[in-house]
Each structure stands twice: as structure tokens, then as C-alpha cells.
C-alpha positions in Angstrom: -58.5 103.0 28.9 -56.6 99.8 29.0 -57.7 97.3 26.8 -59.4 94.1 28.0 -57.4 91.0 27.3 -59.3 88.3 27.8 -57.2 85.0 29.0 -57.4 82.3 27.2 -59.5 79.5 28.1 -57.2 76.9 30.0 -57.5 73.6 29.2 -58.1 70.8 32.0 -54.4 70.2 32.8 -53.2 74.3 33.1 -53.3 72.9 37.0 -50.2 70.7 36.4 -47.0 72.0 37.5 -44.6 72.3 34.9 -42.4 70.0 35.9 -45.3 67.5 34.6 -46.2 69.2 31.5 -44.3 70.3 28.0 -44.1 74.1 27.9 -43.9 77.2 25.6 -42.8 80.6 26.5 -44.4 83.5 25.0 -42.9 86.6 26.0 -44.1 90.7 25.5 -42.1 94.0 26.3 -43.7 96.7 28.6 -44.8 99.7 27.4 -41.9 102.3 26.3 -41.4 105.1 24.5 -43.6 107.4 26.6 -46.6 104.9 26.1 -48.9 103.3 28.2 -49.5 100.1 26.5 -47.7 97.6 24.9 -49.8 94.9 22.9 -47.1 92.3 23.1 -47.7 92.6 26.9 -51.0 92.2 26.7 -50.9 89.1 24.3 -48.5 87.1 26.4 -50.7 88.0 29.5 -53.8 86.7 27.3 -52.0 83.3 26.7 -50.6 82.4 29.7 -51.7 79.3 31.0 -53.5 78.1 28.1 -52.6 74.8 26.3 -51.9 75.0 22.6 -50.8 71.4 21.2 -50.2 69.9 24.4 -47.8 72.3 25.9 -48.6 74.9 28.6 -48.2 79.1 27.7 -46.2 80.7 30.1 -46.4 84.3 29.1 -44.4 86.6 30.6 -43.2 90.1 30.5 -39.6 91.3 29.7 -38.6 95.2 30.4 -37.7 97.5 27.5 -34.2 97.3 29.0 -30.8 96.7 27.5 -29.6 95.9 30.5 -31.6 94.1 31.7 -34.0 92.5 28.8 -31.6 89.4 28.3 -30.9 88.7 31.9 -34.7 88.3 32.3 -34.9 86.1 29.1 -32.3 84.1 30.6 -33.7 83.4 33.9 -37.3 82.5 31.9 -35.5 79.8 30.2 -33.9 78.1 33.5 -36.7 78.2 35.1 -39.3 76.8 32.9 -37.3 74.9 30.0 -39.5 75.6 27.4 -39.4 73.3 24.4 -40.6 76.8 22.2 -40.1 80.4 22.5 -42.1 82.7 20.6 -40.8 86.4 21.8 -43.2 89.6 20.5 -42.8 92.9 20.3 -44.3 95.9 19.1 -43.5 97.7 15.8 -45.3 100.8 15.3 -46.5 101.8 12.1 -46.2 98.2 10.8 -49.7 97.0 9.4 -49.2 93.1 9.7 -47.9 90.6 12.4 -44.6 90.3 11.3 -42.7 87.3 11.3 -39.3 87.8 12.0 -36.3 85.4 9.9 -33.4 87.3 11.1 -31.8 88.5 14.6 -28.8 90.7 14.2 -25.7 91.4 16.5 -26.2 95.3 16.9 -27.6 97.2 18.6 -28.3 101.1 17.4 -30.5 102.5 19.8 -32.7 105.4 17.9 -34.3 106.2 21.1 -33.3 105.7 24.9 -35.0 102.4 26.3 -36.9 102.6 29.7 -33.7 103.1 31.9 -32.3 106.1 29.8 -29.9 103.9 27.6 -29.2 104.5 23.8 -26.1 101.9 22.8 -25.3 102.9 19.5 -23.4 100.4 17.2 -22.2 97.9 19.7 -22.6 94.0 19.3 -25.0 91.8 21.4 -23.2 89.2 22.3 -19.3 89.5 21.5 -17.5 86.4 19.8 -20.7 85.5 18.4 -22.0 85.0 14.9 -23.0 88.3 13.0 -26.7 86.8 12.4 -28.9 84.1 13.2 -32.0 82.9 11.5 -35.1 82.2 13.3 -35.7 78.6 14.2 -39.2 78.4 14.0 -41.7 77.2 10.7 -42.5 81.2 9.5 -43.7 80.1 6.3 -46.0 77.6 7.6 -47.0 80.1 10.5 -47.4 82.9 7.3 -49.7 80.4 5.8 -51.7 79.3 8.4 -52.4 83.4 9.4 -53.2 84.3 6.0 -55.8 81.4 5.9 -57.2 83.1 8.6 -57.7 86.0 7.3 -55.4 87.5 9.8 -53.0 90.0 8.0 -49.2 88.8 8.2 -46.1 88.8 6.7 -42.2 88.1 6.5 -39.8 90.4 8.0 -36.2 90.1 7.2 -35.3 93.0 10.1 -36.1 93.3 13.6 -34.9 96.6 13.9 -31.9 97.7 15.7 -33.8 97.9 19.1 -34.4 95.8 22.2 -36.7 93.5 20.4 -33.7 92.9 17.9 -31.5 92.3 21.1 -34.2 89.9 22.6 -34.7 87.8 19.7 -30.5 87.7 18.8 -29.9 86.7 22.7 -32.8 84.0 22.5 -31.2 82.7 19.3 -27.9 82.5 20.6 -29.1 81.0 24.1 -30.9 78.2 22.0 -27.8 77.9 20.2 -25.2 77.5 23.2 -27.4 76.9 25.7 -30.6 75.1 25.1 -30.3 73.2 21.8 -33.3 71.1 22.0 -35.5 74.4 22.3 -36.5 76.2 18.9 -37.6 79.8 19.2 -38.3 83.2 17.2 -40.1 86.8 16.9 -43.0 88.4 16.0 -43.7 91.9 16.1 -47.4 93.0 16.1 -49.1 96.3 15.5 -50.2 98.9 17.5 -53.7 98.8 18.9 -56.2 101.3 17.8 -55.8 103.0 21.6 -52.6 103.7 20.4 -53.1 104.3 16.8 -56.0 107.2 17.4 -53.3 109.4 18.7 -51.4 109.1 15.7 -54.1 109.6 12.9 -52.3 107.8 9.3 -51.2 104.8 11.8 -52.1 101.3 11.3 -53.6 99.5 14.0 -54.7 96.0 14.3 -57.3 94.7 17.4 -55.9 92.7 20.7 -58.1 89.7 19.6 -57.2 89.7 16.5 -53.5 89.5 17.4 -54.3 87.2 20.2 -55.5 84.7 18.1 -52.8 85.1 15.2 -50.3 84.4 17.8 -52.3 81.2 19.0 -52.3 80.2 15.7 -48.7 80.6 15.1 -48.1 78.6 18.5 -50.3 75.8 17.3 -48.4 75.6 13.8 -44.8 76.1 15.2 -45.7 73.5 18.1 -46.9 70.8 15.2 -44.5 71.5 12.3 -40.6 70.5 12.1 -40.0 70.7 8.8 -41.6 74.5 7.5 -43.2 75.1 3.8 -41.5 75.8 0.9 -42.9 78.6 -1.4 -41.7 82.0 -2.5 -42.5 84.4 0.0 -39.8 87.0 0.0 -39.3 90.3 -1.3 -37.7 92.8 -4.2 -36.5 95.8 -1.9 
């Protein structure tokens, strides 16, 4: 059974249009991978329309397409000019939300993504940097999550994947494209649904997540300048 994500309680001007208000995009993947659920999905869906710091969520939903992923992005970003872009995706088998501090330029498909299509060691975006960082406060996002109680962490790889191709193409959109815009990923768990069909698998609940992502929304919408303090890793 699908779970229930609640929306959101929208505050008294999610009736604006948004050519009158500040907005931030939140976007989630459908389900792939011979799933039927994808918690990103159902986080963005949960936080569209709310308002978090003044600006309105637009969630939306990109496909688990190569093709077709940063297209989508790209269109997102015309239309609504976000001043933020928080992108999730799922990473199975990962216990913590994840913040992501670097996009790639590969792509090495380990599996076929929803259209049949498994690239294997070809660059996102040619003539463009090797790497970009994420532009968003992580360690002040890490910080606030952890106060929470909500299990997190710093990722230095998005995987190889469409979620890797997302957040690269967002980063170099923001780049070339949209400069006043500042954007990055975060990859959540799977959701016990998903995790009881794979006993050993961590799982995390679609509230909990929902609200770690609000969180990071409200501390990436308030913050400019992000923490310093040693958060990285040995290996």
C-alpha cells in the first residue's frame, strides 16, 4: 500500500501566484528499478505549496530518465525561477539523509533507467568542469538535522546514476544559467514498504524525512554563509 504523505500545511499566501512570491523547487524521481515507490517523490509532493522562510515549495517530479531527467529540470527552472533548488533522490541501503557536496560529470549506469538506457562512462555535460560542489549550507543543514534528532550525514558521492546527473546538470545550470539561484542534493532512505522486502535494509519513515527536508529548506533558505566544523571522513 502506498504510503500517506500528508501535504504540508500551507501558509496564508500559498494562494499567490508565483510571479508575486519568492520560490523554492524541491524536486523527487519516480519510482525505478522495478519499484513502486519512490520516497523522494513522495517528499516533494508532501511540500509543495507550503511556505518555508517566505518562499513557496514547488515540488515536482522528474523521470528516472537520462534523457529526459535534465530537460525536465530545465524547463522547472524557466518556469518558476526559483531562488533555491533542493533535488532528492533515493539511495537504497543508505541509513541517513545524505547530504550531497559533490556532482560529478559521468555517468556509469549500473542498471538501465526507466526507458531501457545504461550510458556507461560518458560525460554529462561536455566542455564542462569535471566536478562541482554543491551550493547550498550542508554543514549547517547537517547540524540543524542532527539537533533534531533526525539521522544525517555528509556524502562526498552521488553515485554514478541519474540522481548524480540531476544534481551535476542543476549545478551547472545555476552556474551558466541562473547565477543568482543556489541549489543541491539529498538522497534519503528507503521507506520501511520498501525495506520489508529486503530484510538487513535500512529504512527511515516518510515523516521523518519529510520533516528533515523542511528543516534543511528552512536552514538553506536563512543561511549564506555555512558552518565551519570538521565533519568529513577517513575512507
Amino acid at each position: 500500500m502506498k504510503p500517506a504523505a500528508k501535504k504540508i500545511e500551507k501558509g496564508p499566501g500559498a494562494a499567490k501566484s508565483a510571479r508575486d512570491e519568492a520560490v523554492a523547487l524541491v524536486t523527487g524521481f519516480d519510482a525505478f528499478g522495478g519499484d513502486r515507490l519512490n520516497p523522494s517523490q513522495e517528499i516533494a509532493h508532501a511540500l509543495d505549496g507550503a511556505i518555508i522562510a517566505g518562499h513557496r515549495i514547488v515540488g515536482a517530479t522528474l523521470p528516472t530518465e537520462f534523457a529526459r531527467a535534465l530537460p525536465a529540470l530545465d524547463a522547472l527552472l524557466v518556469r518558476h525561477k526559483p531562488a533555491l533548488v533542493l533535488a532528492l533522490g533515493l539511495a537504497g541501503g543508505r541509513s541517513e539523509l545524505a547530504l550531497e557536496r559533490v556532482a560529478v560529470n559521468l555517468i556509469d549506469a549500473r542498471i538501465a533507467d526507466n526507458a531501457g538506457a545504461q550510458p556507461v562512462d560518458v560525460r554529462i555535460v561536455e566542455n564542462a568542469p569535471n566536478a562541482y560542489f554543491s551550493t547550498l549550507p550542508v554543514k549547517a543543514m547537517l547540524a540543524r538535522l542532527r539537533k533534531a534528532g533526525i539521522p544525517a550525514t555528509l556524502s562526498l558521492s552521488a553515485g554514478s546514476f541519474v540522481c548524480n546527473q540531476v544534481f551535476f546538470g542543476l549545478a551547472h545550470a545555476l552556474a551558466t544559467r541562473h547565477p543568482r539561484a543556489r541549489g543541491g542534493f539529498l538522497h534519503v532512505p528507503s521507506l520501511p514498504e520498501q525495506a520489508a522486502r529486503l530484510p538487513g535494509t535500512p529504512s527511515m519513515a516518510l515523516e521523518t524525512m519529510i520533516e528533515g527536508v523542511r528543516l534543511c529548506l528552512q536552514v538553506a533558505l536563512t543561511t549564506r554563509e555555512d558552518a565551519r566544523y570538521a565533519a568529513g571522513s577517513t575512507h
